[in-house]
C-alpha positions as CSV (number, residue, x, y, z in Angstrom):
1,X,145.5,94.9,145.2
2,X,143.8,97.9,144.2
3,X,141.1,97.8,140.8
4,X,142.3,100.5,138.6
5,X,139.0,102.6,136.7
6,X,139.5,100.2,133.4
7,X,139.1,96.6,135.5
8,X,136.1,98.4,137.5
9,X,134.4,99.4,134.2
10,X,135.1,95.8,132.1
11,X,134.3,94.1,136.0
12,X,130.5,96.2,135.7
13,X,130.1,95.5,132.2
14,X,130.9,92.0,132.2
15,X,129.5,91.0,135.8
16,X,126.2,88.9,136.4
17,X,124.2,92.4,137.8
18,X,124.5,94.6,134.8
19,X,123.6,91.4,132.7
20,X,120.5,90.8,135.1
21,X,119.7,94.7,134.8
22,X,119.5,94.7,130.8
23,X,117.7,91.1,130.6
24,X,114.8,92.5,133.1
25,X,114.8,95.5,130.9
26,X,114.4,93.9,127.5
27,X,112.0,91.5,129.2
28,X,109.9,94.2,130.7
29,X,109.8,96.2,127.0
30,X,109.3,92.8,124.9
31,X,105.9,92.5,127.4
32,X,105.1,96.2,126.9
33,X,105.6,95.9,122.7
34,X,103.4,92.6,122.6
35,X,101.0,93.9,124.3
36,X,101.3,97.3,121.7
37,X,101.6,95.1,118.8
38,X,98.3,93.1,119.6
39,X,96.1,95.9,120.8
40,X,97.4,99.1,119.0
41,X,99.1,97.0,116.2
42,X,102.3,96.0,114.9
43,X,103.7,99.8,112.9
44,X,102.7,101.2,116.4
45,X,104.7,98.9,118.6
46,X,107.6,99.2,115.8
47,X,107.7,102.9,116.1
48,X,107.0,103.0,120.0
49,X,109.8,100.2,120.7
50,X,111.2,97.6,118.8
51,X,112.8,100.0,116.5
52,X,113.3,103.3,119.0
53,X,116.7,104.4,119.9
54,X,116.2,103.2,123.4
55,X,115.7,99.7,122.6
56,X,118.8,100.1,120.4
57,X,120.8,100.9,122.8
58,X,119.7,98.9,125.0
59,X,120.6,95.9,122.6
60,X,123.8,97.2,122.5
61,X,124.3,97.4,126.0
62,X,123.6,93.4,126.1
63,X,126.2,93.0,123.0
64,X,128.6,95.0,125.1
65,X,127.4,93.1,128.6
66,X,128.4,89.2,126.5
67,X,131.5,90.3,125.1
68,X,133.2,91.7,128.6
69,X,131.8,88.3,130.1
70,X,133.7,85.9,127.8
71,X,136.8,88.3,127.8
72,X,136.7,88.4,132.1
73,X,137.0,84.7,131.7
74,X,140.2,84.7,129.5
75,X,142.8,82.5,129.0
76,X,140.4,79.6,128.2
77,X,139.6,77.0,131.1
78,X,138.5,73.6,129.6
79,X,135.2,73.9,132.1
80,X,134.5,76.8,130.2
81,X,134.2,75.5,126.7
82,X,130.2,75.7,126.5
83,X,130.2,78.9,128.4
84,X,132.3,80.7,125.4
85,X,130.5,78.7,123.1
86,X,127.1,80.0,124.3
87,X,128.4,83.7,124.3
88,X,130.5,83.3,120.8
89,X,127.0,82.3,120.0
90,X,125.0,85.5,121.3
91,X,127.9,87.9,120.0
92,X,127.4,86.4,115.9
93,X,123.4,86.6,116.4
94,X,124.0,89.9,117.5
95,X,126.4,90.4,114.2
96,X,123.4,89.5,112.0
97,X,120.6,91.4,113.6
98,X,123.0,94.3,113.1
99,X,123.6,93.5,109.6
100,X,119.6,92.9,108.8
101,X,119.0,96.1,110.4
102,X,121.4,98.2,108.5
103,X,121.3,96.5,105.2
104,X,118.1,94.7,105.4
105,X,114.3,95.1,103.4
106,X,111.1,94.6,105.3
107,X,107.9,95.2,103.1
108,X,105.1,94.2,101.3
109,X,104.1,93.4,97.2
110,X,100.6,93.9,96.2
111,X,99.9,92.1,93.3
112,X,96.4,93.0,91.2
113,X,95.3,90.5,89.7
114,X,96.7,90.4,85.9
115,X,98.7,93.4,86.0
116,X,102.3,93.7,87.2
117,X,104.0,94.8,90.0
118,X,107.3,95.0,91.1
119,X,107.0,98.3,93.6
120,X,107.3,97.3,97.2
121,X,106.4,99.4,99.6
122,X,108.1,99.8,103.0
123,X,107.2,101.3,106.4
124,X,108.7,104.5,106.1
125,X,106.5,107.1,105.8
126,X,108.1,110.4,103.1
127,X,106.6,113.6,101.9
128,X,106.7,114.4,98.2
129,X,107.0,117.6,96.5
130,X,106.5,117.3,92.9
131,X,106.8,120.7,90.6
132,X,104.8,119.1,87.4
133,X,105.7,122.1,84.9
134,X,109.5,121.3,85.8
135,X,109.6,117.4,85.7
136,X,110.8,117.8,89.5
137,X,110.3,115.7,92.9
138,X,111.6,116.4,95.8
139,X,111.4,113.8,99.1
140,X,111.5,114.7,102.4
141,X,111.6,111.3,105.1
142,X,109.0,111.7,107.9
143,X,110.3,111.1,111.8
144,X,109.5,107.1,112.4
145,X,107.7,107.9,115.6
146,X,104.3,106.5,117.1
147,X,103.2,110.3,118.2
148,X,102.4,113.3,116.7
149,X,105.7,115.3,116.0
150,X,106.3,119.2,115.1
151,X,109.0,119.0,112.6
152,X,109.6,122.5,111.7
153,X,111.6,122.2,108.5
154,X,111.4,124.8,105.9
155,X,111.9,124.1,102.2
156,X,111.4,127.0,99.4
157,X,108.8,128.9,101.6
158,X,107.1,125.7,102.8
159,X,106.9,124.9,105.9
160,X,106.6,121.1,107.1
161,X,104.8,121.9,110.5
162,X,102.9,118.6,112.1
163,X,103.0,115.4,111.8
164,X,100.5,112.7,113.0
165,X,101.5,109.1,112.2
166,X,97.7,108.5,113.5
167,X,95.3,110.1,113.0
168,X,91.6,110.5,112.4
169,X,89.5,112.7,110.3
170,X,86.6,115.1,112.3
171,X,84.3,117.3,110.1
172,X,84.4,120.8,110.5
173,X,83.8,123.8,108.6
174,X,86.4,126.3,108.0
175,X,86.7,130.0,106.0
176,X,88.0,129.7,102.8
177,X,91.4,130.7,101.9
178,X,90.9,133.5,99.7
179,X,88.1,135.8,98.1
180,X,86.1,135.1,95.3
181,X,83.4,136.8,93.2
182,X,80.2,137.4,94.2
183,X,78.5,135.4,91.3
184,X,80.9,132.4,91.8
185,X,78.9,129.5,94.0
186,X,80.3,128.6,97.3
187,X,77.8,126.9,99.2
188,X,78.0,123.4,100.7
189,X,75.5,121.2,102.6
190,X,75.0,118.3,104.8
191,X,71.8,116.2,104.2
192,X,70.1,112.7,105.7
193,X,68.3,110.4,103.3
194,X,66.4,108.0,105.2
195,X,63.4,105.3,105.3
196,X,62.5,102.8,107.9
197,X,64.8,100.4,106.9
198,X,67.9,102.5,105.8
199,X,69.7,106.1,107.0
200,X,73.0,107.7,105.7
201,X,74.4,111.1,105.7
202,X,76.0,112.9,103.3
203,X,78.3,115.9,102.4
204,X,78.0,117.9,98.9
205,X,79.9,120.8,98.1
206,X,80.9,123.1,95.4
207,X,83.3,125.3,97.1
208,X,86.7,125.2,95.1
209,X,89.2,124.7,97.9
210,X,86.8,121.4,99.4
211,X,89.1,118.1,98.4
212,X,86.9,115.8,100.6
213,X,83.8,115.9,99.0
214,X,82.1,116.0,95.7
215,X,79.4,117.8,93.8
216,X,77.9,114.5,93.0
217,X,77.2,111.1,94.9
218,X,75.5,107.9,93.7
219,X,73.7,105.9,96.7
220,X,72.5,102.4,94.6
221,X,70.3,103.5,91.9
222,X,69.5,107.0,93.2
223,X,72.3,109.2,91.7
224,X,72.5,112.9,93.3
225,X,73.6,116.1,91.7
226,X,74.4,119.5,93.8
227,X,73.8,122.5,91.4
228,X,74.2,126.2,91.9
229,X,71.5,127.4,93.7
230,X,71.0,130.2,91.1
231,X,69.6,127.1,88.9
232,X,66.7,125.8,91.4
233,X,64.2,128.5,90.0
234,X,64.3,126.7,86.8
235,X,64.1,123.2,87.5
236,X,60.9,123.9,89.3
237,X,59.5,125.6,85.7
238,X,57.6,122.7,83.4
239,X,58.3,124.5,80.6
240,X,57.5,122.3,76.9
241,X,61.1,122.2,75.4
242,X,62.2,121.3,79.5
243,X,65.9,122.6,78.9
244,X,67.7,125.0,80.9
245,X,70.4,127.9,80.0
246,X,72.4,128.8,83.1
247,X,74.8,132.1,82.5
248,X,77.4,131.0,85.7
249,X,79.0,134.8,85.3
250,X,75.8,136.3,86.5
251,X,74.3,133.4,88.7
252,X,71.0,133.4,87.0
253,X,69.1,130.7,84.4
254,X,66.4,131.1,82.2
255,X,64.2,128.8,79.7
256,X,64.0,128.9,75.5
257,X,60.3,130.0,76.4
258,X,61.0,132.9,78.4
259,X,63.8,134.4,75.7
260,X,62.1,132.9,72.4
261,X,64.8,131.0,71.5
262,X,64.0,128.5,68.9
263,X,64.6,125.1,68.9
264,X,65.3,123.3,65.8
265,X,66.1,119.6,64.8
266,X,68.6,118.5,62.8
267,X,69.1,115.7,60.7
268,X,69.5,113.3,62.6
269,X,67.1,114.2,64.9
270,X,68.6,116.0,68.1
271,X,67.8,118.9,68.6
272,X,69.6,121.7,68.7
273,X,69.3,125.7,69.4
274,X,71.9,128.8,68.5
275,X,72.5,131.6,70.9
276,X,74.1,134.9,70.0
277,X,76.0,135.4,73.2
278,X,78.4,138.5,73.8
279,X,78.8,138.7,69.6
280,X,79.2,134.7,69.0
281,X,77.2,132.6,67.9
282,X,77.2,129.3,70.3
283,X,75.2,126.0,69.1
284,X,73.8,124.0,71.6
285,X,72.4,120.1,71.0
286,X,71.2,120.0,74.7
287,X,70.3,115.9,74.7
288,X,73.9,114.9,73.5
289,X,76.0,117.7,75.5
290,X,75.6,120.9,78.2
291,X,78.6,122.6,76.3
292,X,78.2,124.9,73.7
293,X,80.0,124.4,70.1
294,X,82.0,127.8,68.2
295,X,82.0,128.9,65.0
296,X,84.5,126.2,64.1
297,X,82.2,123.7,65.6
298,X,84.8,122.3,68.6
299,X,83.6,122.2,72.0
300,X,84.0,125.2,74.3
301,X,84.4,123.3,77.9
302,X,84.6,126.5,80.5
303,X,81.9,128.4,78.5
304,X,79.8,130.8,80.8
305,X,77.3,129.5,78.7
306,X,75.9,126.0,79.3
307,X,72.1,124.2,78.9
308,X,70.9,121.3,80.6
309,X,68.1,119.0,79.3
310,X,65.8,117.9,81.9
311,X,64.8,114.9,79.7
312,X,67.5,113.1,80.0
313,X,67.2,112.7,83.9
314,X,63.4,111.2,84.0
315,X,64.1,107.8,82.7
316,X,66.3,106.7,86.5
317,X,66.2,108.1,89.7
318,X,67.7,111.7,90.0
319,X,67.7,113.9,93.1
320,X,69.0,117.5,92.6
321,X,70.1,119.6,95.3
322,X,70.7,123.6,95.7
323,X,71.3,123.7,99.2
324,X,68.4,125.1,100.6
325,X,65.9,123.6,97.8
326,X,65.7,120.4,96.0
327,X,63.8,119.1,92.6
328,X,62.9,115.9,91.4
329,X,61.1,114.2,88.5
330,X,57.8,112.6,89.7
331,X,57.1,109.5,86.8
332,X,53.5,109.3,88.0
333,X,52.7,112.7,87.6
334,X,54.5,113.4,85.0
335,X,55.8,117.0,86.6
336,X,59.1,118.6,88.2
337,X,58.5,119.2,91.6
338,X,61.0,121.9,93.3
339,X,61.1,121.9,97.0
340,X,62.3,124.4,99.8
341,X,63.8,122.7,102.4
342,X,64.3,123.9,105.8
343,X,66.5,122.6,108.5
344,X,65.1,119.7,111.1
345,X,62.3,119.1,108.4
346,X,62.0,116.1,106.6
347,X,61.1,116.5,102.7
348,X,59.3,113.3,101.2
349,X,60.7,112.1,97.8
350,X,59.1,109.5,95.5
351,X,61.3,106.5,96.1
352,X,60.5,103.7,98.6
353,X,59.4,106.0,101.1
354,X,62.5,108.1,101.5
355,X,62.6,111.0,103.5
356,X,65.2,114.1,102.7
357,X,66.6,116.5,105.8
358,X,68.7,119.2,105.4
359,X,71.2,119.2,108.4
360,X,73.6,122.1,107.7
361,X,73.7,124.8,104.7
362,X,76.6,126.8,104.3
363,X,77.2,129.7,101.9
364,X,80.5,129.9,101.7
365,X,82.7,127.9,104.6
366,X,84.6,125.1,103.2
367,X,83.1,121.8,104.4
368,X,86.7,120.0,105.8
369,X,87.6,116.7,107.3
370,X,90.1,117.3,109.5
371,X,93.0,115.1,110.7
372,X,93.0,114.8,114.6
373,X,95.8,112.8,116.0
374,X,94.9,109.7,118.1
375,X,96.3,106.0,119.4
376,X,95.9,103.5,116.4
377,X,93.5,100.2,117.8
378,X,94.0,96.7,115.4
379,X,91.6,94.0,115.5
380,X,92.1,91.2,113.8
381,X,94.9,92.3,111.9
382,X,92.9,95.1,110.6
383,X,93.5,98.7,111.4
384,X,90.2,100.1,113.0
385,X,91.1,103.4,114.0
386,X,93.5,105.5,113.1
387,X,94.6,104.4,109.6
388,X,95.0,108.1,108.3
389,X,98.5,109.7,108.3
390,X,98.2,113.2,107.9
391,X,101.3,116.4,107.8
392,X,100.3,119.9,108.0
393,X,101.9,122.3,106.0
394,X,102.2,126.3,106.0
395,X,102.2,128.0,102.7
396,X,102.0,131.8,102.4
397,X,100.9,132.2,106.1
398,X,97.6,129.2,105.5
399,X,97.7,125.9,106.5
400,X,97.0,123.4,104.5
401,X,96.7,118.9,105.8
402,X,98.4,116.6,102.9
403,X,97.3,112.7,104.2
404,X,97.9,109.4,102.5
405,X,94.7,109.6,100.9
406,X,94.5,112.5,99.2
407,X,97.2,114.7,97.9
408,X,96.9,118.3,98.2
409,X,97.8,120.7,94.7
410,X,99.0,124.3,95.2
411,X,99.9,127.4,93.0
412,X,102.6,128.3,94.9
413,X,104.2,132.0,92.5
414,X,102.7,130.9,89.5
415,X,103.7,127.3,90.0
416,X,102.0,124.3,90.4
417,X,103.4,122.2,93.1
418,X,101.1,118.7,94.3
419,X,101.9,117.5,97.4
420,X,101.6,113.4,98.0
421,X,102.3,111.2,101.7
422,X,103.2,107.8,100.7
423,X,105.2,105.1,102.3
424,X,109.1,104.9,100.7
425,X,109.2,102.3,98.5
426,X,111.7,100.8,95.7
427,X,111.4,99.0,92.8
428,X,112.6,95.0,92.1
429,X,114.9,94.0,89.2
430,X,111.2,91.9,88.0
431,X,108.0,91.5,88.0
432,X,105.4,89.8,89.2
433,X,101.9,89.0,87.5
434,X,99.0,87.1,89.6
435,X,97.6,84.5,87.6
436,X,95.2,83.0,89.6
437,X,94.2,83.4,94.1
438,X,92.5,81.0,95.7
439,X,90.5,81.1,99.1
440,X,89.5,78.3,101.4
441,X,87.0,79.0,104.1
442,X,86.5,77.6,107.3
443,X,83.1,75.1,107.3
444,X,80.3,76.8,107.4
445,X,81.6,80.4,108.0
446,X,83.6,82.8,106.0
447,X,86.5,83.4,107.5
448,X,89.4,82.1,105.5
449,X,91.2,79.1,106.5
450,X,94.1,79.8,104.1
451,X,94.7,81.7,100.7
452,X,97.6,81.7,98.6
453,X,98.8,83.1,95.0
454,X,99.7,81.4,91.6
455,X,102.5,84.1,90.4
456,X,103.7,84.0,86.9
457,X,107.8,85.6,87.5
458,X,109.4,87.3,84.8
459,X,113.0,86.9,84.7
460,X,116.3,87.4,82.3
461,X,115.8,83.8,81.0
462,X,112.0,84.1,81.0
463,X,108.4,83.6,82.7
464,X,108.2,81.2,85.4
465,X,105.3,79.9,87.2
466,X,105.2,79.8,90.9
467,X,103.1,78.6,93.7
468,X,103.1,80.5,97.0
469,X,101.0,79.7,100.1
470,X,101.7,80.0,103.9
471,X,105.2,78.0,104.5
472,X,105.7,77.6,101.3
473,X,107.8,81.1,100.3
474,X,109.1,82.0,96.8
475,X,112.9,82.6,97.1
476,X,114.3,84.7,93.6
477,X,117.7,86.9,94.0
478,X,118.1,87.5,97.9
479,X,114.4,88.4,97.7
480,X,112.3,86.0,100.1
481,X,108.0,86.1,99.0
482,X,105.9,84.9,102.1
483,X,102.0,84.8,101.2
484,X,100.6,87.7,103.8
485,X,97.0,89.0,103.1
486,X,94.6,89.9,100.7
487,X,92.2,92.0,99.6
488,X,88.7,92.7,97.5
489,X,87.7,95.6,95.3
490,X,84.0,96.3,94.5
491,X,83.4,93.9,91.5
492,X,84.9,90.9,93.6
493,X,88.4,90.8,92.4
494,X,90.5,89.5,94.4
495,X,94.3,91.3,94.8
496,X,96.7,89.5,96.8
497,X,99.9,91.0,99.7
498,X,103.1,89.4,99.6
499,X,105.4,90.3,102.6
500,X,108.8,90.7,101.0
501,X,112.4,90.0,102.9
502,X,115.7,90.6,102.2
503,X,117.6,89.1,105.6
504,X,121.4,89.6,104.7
505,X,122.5,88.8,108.8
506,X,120.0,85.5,108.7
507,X,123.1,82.6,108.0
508,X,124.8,84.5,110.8
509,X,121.7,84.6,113.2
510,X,120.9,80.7,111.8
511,X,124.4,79.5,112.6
512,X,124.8,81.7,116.2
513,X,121.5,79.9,117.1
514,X,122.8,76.0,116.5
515,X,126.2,77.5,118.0
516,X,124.2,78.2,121.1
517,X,122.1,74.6,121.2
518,X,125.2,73.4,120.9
519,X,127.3,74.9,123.6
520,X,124.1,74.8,126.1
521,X,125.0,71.3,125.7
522,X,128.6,71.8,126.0
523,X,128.1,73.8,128.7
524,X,126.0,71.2,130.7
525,X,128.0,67.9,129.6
526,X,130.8,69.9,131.3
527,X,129.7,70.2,134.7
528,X,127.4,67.1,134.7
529,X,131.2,65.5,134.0
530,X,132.8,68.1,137.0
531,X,130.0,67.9,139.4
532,X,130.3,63.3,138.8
533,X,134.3,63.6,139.3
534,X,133.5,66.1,142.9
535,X,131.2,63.6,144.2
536,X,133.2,60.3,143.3
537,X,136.6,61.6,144.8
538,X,135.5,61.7,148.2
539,X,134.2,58.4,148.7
540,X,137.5,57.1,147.3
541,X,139.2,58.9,149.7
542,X,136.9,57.5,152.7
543,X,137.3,53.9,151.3
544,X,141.4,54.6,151.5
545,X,141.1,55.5,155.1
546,X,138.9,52.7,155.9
547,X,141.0,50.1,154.5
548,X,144.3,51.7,155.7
């Protein structure tokens, strides 16, 4: 008799083949995302399989393949008990992974120590758009992919251009944006300071549309300040009163000496000097402040006026850069030094044998890190390379990189509009405090053995006090807390990571798995019993014939 379309198709779907033809499948991928999740880490292998469309279908494809084999082998045979058992089994597992997927929360806690915290954040990765002056954000959910992606969305004249789940940030120097006045400094520079025990690099800037660097950088006990370089002629003058008036709408300084302005002291001792500048009268106490004071004696901040005290930079180690000169205080002299430097050539400084290089000097290009996109590498458990997630965006014709670590503020028509890439989170219905984190080290080394949390909970009916380590999980509302990771800031606090679950599919994934257990052993009690009965009946059939 003749298969009609429908008995080939539920024949294909439910036959031992198609089954073999998924299971090789999902075997081959489950090899290819372990070895992802160990070398590239586990985000990577989650957005490159475990939780790609492919791999979803193909899941499906298996749900499909089980339920056509237990409905080929309908009405129910007795023999067949385990069989359907096994497959009932696979098909309510299947049920609950569905149900975790859809309706489930995978994410983490971190908890500072004394402070609480309730936001979890999760792995998807979304763009906001807040508009400050209007109380207004907007989110926009980034593609869940492993690989850079051109999403090409417009919203309100801002284009959402590229996105690179990976990436890594390459210096580079790029033209500004837009034009500025002459007098306004622009210049950025790239210096070495090094000895024979120690080396690093560094970028300073003062360029307005730089959001990677600073004017000023503290390395241990040296601190570092890049200044106009309109201000280097005057640091370089040992003038008595040693202050410095700096006029930053014409680019120039000069000294008290040179325009006999006096200084006077007041009561309490500071001193203090007033300057008629532009019709007002500014009043200046240099060792307390460089901003002037009005008439009404409040603080001008923004004047185009401002004075700097050399005085109070002599006591600790200060280095001042222009770019293309530097000036320091030498104690054992007792003198400002000011010091042309010039590319390749090593300036000496009067700390522990230091050594100053100018690599680079810019006058007005916008020292950048740029995002490049690359494959993430994890080693143990710590993400090496390729930590950065960066989205470019097009505003007005420019192009502008938001990343997760530093958000990126526009005036877009006269409106302020700050751009931020976080992961999506949500809030819990409490909070959690860290109380206390303890670390236990292997012998000898410091690699930690184990770590876990004392957590003080805050509920309807009160505080509670809980104890979480590895294997021992705090369960509160459908919310499960396992102990993850930790970390350290600067002064040596520690702040601890809770992975947070909420698995609504696991009673259905717990009882398909003891359904299959126990209809594998069904299954094989079965034909153990079937294969006994085969063997038996035909040596009671030759025993018949013999005695006949």
């Amino acid at each position: 008799m003749k298969k009609n379309p429908i008995q080939k198709i539920e024949k294909t779907l439910g036959g031992l083949k198609f089954a073999v033809i998924l299971l090789s499948l999902f075997a081959l991928l489950m090899i290819v995302g372990t070895f992802f999740e160990s070398y590239f880490g586990t985000d990577f292998a989650n957005r490159t399989v475990y939780k790609t469309l492919p791999f979803m279908i193909l899941q499906f494809g298996m749900f499909i393949s089980i339920i056509f084999a237990a409905f080929l082998r309908l009405p129910p045979k007795k023999r067949l008990y385990g069989f359907y058992t096994i497959h009932s089994g696979l098909i309510i597992i299947g049920c609950g992974s569905f149900m975790t997927y859809y309706a489930g929360v995978d994410g983490s806690l971190v908890m500072p120590p004394n402070s609480p915290s309730r936001e979890v954040i999760l792995n998807e990765d979304v763009l906001k758009i807040r508009y400050p002056d209007e109380g207004r954000v907007v989110s926009f959910k980034l593609p869940y992919t492993g690989f850079s992606t051109k999403i090409g969305e417009t919203y309100q004249g801002i284009l959402l251009n590229r996105y690179f789940p990976f990436a890594e940030k390459e210096f580079t120097w790029l033209p500004s944006k837009r034009n500025y006045q002459g007098t306004e400094p622009l210049h950025s520079s790239r210096y070495t300071l090094a000895n024979q025990m120690v080396s690093q690099d560094f970028t300073l800037s003062l360029h307005p549309e730089t959001i990677d660097f600073e004017s000023n950088l503290t390395l241990g006990p040296l601190t570092i300040h890049y200044l106009p370089n309109s201000l280097a002629r005057c640091f370089g003058e040992n003038n008595p009163s040693k202050l410095i008036l700096w006029d930053r709408t014409k680019a120039l300084c000069y000294t008290p000496e040179e325009k006999n302005i006096a200084i006077k002291k007041a009561e309490s001792g500071n001193r203090f000097l007033v300057i008629d500048h532009k019709g007002e009268k500014l009043s200046f106490f240099p060792d307390i402040s460089p901003w002037p004071l009005g008439k009404d004696m409040l603080v001008i901040r923004g004047a185009e006026l401002r004075i700097f005290s050399k005085k109070l930079f002599e006591d600790k180690p200060n280095l001042f850069l222009f770019g293309e000169e530097t000036a320091f205080y030498n104690k054992d002299e007792n003198t400002w030094f000011i010091k042309p430097l010039t590319p390749g050539t090593p300036q000496e400084v009067p700390w522990m044998g230091f050594e100053l290089v100018l690599d680079e000097h810019k006058s007005n290009l916008v020292p950048t890190m740029l995002p490049t996109k690359v494959l993430p590498i994890q080693k143990n458990n710590e993400m090496i390379k390729g930590a950065t997630r960066a989205l470019e965006l097009v505003v007005q014709k420019k192009s502008y990189w938001v990343t997760n670590e530093t958000p990126v503020q526009l005036l877009i028509d006269g409106k302020r509009v700050v751009f931020y890439l976080q992961k999506e989170s949500l809030n819990l219905p409490f909070e959690f405090v860290l109380t206390q984190f303890e670390m236990k080290k292997d012998p000898g080394t410091n690699r930690p053995a184990s770590y876990e949390s004392f957590v003080r909970l805050f509920t309807e009916n009160g505080p509670e006090n809980h104890h979480i380590y590895m294997n021992n999980p705090l369960k509160h509302q459908g919310f499960t807390f396992y102990q993850a990771s930790y970390s350290q800031d600067r002064q040596g606090n520690y702040s601890s990571t809770l992975s947070v679950n909420v698995d609504p599919g696991r009673p259905f994934k717990y009882a398909g798995s003891l359904m299959l257990v126990f209809g594998s052993m069904w299954h094989y009690w079965l034909n153990f019993r079937r294969r006994k009965k085969v063997k038996i009946t035909p040596l009671v059939s030759g025993l018949e014939e013999t005695t006949s």
